[in-house]
N, C-alpha and C positions, 0 to 999 in steps of 0.2 A: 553275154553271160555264158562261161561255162558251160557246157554238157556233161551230166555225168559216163561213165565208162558205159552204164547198160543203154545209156540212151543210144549210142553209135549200133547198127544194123548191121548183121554180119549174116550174108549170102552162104545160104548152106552148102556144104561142100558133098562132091560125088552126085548118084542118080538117086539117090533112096530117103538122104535125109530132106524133114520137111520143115518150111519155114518157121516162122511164129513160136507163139510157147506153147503150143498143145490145149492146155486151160488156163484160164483168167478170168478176173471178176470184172463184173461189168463196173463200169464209170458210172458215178452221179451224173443225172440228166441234168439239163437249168432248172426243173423246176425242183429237181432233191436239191440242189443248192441253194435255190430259194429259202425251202421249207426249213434246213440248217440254219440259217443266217436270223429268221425271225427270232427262234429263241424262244420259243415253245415247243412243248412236248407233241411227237409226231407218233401217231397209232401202229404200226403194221400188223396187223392178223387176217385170220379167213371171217375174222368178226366181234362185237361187240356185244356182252347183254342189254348193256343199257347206256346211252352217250351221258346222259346225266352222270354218270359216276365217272367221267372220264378226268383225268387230271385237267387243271387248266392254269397258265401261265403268264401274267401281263404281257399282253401283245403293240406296245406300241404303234406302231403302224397302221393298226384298227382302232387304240384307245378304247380298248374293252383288254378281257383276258380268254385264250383262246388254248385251240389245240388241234392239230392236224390230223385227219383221218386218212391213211393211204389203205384199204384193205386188199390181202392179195387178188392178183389180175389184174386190178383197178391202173394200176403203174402205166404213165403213159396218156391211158385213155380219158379220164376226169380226176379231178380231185374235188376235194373234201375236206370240210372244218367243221367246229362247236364255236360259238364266240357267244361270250357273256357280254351283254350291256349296263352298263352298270347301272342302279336305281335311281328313275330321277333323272338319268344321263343321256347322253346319245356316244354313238362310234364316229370316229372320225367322215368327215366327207372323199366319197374314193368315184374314182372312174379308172375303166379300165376295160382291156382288147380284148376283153373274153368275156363269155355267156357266163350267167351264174343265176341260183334261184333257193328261196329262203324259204325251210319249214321252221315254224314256230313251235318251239317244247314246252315252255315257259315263258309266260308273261304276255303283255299286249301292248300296245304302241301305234308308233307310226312309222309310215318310211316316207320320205319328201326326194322326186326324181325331177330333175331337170334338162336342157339342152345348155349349150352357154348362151343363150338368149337369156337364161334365167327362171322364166318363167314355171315356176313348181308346179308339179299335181303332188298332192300327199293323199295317200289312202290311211286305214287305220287298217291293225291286225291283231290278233289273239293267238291263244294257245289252239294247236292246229289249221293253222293260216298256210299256204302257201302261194309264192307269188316270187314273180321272175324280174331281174333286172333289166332294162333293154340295154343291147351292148353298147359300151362306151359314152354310157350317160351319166352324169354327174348324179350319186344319189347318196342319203343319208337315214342311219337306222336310229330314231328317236325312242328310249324308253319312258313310256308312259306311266310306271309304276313308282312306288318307293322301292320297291323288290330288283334284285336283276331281273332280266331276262336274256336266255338263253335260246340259240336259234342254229341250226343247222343247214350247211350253205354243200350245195355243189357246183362245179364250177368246171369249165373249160381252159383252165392257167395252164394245164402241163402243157396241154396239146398247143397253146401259143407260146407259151414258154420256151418250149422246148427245139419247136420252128423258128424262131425270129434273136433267141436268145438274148437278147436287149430289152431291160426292165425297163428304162425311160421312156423305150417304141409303146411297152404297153402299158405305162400308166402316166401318160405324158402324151398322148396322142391328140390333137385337137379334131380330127373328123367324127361330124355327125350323121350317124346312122337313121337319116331320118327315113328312111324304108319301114325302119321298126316302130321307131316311133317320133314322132314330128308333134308334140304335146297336147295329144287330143284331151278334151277335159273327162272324155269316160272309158279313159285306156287301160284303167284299176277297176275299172265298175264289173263285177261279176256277169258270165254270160251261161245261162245255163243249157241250153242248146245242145241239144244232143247230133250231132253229124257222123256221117258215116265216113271215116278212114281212108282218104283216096285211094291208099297203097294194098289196107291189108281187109278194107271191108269192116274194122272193126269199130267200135264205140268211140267217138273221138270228142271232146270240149275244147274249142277255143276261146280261150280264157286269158287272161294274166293275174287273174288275182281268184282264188278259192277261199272262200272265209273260213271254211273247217272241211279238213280232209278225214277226219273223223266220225263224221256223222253225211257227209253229205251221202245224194242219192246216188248211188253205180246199177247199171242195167244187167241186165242178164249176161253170161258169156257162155258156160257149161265149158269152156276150151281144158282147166286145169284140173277141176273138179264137180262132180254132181252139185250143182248150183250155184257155180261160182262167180260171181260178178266182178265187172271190168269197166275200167273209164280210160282213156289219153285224154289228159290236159297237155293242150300246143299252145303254147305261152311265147309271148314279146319275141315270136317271129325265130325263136332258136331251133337252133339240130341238137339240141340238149332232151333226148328221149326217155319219158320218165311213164306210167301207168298207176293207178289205184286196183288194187283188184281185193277181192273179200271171199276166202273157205267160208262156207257154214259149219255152225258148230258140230262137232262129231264127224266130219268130215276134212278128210286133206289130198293134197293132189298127189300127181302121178310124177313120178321120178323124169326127170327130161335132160338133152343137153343140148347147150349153144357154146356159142362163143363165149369169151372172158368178157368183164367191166357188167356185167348188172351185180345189182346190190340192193337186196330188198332191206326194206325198212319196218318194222313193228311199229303202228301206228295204235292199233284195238287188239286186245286181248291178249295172250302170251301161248308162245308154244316154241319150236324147235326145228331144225333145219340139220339135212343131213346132204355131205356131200363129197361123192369121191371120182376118179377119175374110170373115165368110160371103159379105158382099155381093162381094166379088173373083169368087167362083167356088171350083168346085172342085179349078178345075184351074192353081193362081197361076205355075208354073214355067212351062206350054208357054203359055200366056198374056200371059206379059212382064212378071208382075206381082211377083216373086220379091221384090223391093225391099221389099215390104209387109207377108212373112212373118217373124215372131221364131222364134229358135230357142235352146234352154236342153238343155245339155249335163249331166249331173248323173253321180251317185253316193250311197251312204249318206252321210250325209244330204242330200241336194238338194233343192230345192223350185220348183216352178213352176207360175205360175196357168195352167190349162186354160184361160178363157174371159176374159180383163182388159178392159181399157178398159168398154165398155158391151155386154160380152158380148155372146153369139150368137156366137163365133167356134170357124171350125172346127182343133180340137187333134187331133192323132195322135202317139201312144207308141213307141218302139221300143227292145228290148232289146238291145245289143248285145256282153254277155258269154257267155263258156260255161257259166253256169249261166241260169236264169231272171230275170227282170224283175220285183222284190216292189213292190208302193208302198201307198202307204196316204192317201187323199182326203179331207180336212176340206172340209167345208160351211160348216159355223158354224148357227145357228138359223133352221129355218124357208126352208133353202133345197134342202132336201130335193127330185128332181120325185116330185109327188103328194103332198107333204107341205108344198108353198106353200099359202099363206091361197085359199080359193076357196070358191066354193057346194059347201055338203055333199052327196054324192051324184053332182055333176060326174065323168062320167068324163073319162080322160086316155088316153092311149097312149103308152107307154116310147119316146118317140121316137128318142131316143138309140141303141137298140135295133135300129132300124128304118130301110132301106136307103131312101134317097130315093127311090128308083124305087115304093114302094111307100109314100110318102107321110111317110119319116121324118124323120131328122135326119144318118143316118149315110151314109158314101160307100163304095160296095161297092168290095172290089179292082177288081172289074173298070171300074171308072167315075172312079178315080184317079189326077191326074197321073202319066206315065210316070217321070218324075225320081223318085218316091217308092222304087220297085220297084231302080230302078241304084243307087240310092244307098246304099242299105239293103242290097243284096246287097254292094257292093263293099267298104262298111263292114263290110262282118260276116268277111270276106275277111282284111281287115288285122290285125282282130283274132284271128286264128286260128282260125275258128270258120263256119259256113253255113247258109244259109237251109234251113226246114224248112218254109216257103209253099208248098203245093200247088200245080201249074199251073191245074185246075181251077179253084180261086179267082180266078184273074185271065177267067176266062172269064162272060159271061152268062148265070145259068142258063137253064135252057128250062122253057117256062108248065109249071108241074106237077109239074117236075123237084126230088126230094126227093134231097138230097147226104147219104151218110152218116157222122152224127157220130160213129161208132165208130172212123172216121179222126181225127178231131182230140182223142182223148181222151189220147195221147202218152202221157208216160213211166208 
């Protein structure tokens, strides 16, 4: 076939000039080709108020109707869908080379998983279910209502996608992962077990199936905010790193930054997420810099990336109903901290954790634009309801000075 003129490469000429075009747009990966090809509507923003209002598309290929969630950062690292079931109905049966794990927004049902032996375990699920696929197992989403239901997936496609670029390798593969699962009959039976973290010490549940991430119990953490509670569910053996964690009411966390690809989720209660890049400062309102900060207003379900563009940017939460703050944070594979690729034995420090004065990531109250503090009190005002932020908190502490957590441990 032909080449056109611009395709032929021409060798700069003399010592100065430089190759290439200077700039260009990046290329569709396989999995943006993918997502073009299904023929549904595909998302991009820094976030969502609520998935329920999101358009949705007949998606053949799942036999429900569907719509793609890419939020910035996310690109690359996981993807993300809505997919209706129809009432009464079930979605097509699928297998496939990548990790994936389903929260329920609407409705209740079943899912039926198998190996090609055949052999099913089916569990049941509701609204606030989640529960993970094991890779490359044969499974089917059955709607148990007259009504649809609607369910939100995150998934590890790009990142095989994007590696192997061959759709038939990964949904056409016949190897069984029976490492993850080998058809134990209580592989979906809830385990509520609390374990400690191998890597970070933290609160961890190995689980595969959660019947309500909405109400169940999370432990103490104190790590984001005065009494903030935290769970890992490690489901069907994936590097798919996701958390529950819960503000108390009147209370929100502290400004922090990491890397790109987390993306909290509004699960309980409604409030607002603010989020801009590190290099501004930490202080972008009394600065002048306010132009430069995003902000994503949410509810169940809402969605918004913590870190987009080329991460490192600083995000802060705020609850601002009369009950609590619930959300729930997808990673996607391997972008866990302290579970990225690195020299074995490398230590780390939970930066995120850890108040920049003391070499972290996070901005103490007392070190945060004043706009943060009016804003957040006068919002909390309207909605009928008050801050429960210590004055303390907004104070430095002093060298030495140990503050009692038996104050923030609240209701």
């Amino acid at each position: 076939m032909p080449h056109d003129a611009q395709d032929h490469w021409h060798e700069p000429t003399g010592l100065t000039k430089k190759a290439g075009l200077g700039t260009f747009k990046k290329p569709p990966m396989p999995y943006d080709v993918f997502m073009e090809e299904q023929g549904i509507p595909i998302v991009r923003a820094v976030g969502v108020s609520k998935v329920q209002n999101l358009p949705l598309k007949p998606w053949s290929r799942m036999g429900g109707k569907g719509s793609f969630i890419q939020l910035w950062g996310t690109e690359g690292l996981w993807g993300a869908y809505v997919v209706e079931v129809p009432g009464s109905g079930a979605l097509n049966v699928e297998k496939h080379l990548y990790e994936e794990q389903f929260l329920v927004i609407e409705g209740r049902g079943t899912t039926e998983v198998w190996q090609e032996d055949g052999k099913k375990q089916i569990f049941e699920w509701q609204k606030g279910s989640l529960f993970a696929i094991p890779m490359n197992a044969y499974h089917r989403i059955v709607n148990a209502s007259s009504s649809p239901a609607l369910l939100l997936a995150g998934t590890s496609a790009p990142n095989a996608m994007n590696l192997y670029g061959n759709e038939d390798f990964i949904f056409n593969n016949p190897y069984s992962f029976r490492d993850r699962f080998s058809g134990e009959s209580d592989f979906f039976k809830p385990k509520d077990d609390i374990a400690s973290d191998p890597v970070r010490g933290l609160a961890m549940r190995r689980t595969n199936m959660i019947p309500d991430i909405m109400s169940c119990e999370l432990p103490l953490d104190n790590r984001r905010s005065p009494g903030y509670r935290r769970i890992e569910p490690h489901m069907a053996g994936q590097r798919f790193y996701m958390w529950i964690g819960q503000h108390e009411t009147g209370r929100y966390s502290k400004a922090h930054k990491h890397a790109s690809a987390a993306v909290l989720i509004c699960v309980n209660g409604k409030g607002y997420t603010y989020t801009w890049p590190s290099e501004i400062g930490a202080t972008p309102w009394k600065d002048g810099k306010a132009e430069q900060v995003f902000r994503v207003d949410y509810e169940p379900v809402g969605m918004v990336s913590a870190a987009p563009m080329s991460g490192d940017w600083y995000h802060q939460h705020f609850g601002i109903s009369k009950g609590p703050l619930r959300m729930t944070a997808w990673f996607g594979p391997n972008n866990a901290r302290g579970r990225r690729p690195g020299r074995p034995g490398e230590k780390e420090r939970d930066m995120g954790a850890i108040d920049v004065r003391d070499g972290g990531n996070a901005i103490p109250y007392d070190m945060e634009d004043p706009y943060i503090r009016k804003e957040y009190e006068e919002t909390l005002a309207r909605e009928g309801t008050s801050s429960r932020m210590e004055e303390f908190l907004y104070t430095e502490p002093k060298e030495g000075e140990e503050r009692p957590m038996s104050d923030f441990n609240g209701m």
